[in-house]
C-alpha positions, -999 to +999 in steps of 0.1 A: +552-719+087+568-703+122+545-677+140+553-643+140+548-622+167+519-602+151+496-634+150+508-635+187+499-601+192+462-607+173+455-638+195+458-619+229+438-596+219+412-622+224+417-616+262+398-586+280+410-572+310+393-581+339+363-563+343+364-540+308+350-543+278+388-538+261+412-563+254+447-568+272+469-556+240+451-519+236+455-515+272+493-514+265+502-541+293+521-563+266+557-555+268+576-583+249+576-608+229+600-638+223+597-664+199+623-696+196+606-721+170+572-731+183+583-715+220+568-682+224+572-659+257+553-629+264+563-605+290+538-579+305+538-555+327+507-542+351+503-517+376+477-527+403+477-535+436+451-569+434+474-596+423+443-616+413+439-597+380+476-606+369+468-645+380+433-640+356+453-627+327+480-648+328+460-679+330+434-668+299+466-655+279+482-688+282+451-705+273+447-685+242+481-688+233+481-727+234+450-728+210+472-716+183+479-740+152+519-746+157+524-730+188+545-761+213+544-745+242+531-708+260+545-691+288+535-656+303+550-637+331+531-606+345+552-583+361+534-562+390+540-525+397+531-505+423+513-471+414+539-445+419+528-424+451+505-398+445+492-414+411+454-421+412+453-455+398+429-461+365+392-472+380+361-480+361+332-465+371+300-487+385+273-482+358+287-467+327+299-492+298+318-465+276+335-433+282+342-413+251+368-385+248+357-359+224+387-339+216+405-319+192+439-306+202+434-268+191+405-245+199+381-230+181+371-261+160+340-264+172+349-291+199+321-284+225+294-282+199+304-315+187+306-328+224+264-312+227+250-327+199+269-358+197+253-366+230+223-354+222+220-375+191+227-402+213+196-395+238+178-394+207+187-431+200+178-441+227+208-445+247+215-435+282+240-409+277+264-382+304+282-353+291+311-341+314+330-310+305+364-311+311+374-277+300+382-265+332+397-229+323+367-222+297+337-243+303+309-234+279+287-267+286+258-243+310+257-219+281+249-244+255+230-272+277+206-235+292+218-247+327+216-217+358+217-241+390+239-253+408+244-291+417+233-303+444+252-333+468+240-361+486+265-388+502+300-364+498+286-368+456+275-345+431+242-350+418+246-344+379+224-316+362+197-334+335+190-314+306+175-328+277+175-360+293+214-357+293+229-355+325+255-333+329+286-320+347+306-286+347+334-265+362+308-236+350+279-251+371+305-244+403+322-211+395+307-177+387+309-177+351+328-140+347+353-147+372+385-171+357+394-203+372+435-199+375+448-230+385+475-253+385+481-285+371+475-304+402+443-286+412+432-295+375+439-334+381+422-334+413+391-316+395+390-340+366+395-371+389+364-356+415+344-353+381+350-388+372+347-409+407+324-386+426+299-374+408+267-398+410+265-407+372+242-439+376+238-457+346+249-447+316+251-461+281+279-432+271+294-409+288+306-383+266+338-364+274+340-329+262+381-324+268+399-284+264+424-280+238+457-290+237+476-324+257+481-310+290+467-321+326+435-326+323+437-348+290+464-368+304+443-368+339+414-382+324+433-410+306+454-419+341+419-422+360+394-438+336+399-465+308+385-446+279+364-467+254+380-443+224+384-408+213+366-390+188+386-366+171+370-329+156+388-308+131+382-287+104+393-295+070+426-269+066+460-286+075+468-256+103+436-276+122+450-312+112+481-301+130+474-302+163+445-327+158+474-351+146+494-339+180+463-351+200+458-385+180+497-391+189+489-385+225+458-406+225+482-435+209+506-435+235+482-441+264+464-465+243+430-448+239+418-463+204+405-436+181+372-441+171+371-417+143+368-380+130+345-355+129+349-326+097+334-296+117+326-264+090+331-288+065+313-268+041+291-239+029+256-244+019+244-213+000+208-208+010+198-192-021+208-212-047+221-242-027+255-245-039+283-258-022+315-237-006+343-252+010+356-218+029+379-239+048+393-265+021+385-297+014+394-336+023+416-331+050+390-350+076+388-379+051+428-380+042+437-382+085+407-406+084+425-429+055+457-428+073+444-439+109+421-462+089+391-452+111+356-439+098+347-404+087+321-402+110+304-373+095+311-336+073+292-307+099+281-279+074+281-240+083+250-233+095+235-203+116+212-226+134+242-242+148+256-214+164+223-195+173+213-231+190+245-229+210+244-192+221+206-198+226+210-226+250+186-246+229+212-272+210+207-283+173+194-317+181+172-304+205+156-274+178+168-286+143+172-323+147+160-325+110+185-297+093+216-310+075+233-303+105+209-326+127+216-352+100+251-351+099+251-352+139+227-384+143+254-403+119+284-396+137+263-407+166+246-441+148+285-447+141+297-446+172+270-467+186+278-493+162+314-493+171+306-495+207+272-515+210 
């Protein structure tokens, strides 16, 4: 039986890029494929300026390759591009093994509260764990985390905030928090890529990314400077959220940043007095975009006050309710995600 060009596909994904923990295919560098009988060709294309790494990956894709049961004979050319000028090349960052994008495409989801506790749950499994807020125009990381310092630096870095044992870094922890930051998009790429390579993260398990709403610079920024382990997407369960969360996903795809999976924020309605359940917002829509991406549900986040008054409080759910259903629901999304990226 001929190979197709999806078991091709599947076999190079066997080969990491050098120096990540993701494979060559999800990285996007394979461009074609042609197969003539038991002849296959692969083209791919890779913008760096160390021709070593194309040499490495050519050499373990052709290896791969010729492992395959009916495959004759392998070749693979690696085409090198320069990074256009100005472009701030993708780096990984000495210490931390995953970045993770928490993001949502429209506001008012619930997106930073997710970002909190989802680190937080984290800490509390143990995990070594960075939370750097992204949302430039309307950071609300210092209000939740109870943060009132500024950073200080040492060797041209930032030295990251810790609270609750989560380290932390914020356009709010550099601006007075009544005046606006009104920027441009190129003073917002500069700001995400200064968050990423200098700030003195050390090492980290996760570093969570709390990203604003929408698919503009700074998401786009982010993805151009550091290889994102996966996204975590939050919506609500009404199709108006689903939207843009689908708008998001789709840009996500494109720069191939795997989706990890969703989280349902005000899933639902827990009546205190008699228990029953209300679904204000509609039901299934988190599990139906979870079916169709064919990624885990990674948890349902109820209405509850104690959410909200943790957040305005600056004493986060996991840090004063760890055991509500809230708390619960939290420490699952974050027991998923560690399971998906040990």
């Amino acid at each position: 039986m001929p190979l197709t060009e999806n078991q091709i596909r599947d076999a190079l994904k066997q080969v990491k890029y050098p120096g990540f923990s993701r494979d060559i295919v999800s990285f996007g560098i394979v461009k074609n494929i042609e197969l003539q009988g038991n002849r296959c060709n692969v083209q791919m294309s890779l913008t760096t300026s160390d021709p070593k790494i194309a040499d490495q990956i050519k050499t373990e894709s052709e290896q791969t390759l010729h492992k395959l049961a009916g495959i004759g004979s392998a070749t693979v050319t690696v085409n090198l591009q320069a990074a256009a000028p100005g472009v701030f090349q993708q780096q990984r960052v000495q210490g931390i093994r995953h970045s993770v994008a928490v993001a949502s495409g429209k506001g008012g989801v619930g997106k930073s509260t997710v970002a909190v506790n989802l680190s937080l749950a984290l800490s509390r499994l143990g995990a070594r764990v960075g939370l750097m807020d992204c949302d430039i125009y309307g950071p609300s990381i210092p209000l939740m985390m109870n943060v009132k310092t500024f950073p200080t630096a040492s060797d041209d870095r930032l030295n990251p905030i810790i609270s609750f044992d989560v380290k932390l870094m914020s356009m709010g922890f550099l601006v007075d928090p009544d005046s606006p930051v009104i920027w441009r998009g190129p003073m917002v790429t500069r700001t995400v890529q200064q968050f990423v390579h200098h700030v003195a993260w050390g090492d980290l398990d996760y570093l969570v990314i709390d990203l604003p709403p929408g698919t503009g610079d700074a998401q786009l920024s982010l993805c151009q400077t550091l290889p994102l382990s996966g996204a975590v997407m939050v919506t609500t369960p009404q199709e108006v959220a689903l939207i843009d969360v689908r708008k998001a996903i789709g840009m996500f795809q494109k720069v191939n940043v795997p989706i990890l999976g969703i989280v349902e924020n005000m899933s639902f309605f827990l009546c205190p007095s008699d228990n029953k359940r209300y679904d204000i917002f509609g039901a299934g829509g988190g599990q139906r975009e979870a079916d169709r991406l064919g990624v885990p549900l990674m948890s349902q986040i109820p209405i509850e006050m104690a959410v909200r008054e943790g957040g305005d409080a600056g004493i986060p759910l996991m840090v004063g309710s760890p055991q509500s259903t809230s708390g619960r629901a939290f420490l699952q999304a974050a027991e998923i995600l560690r399971k998906k990226l040990p």
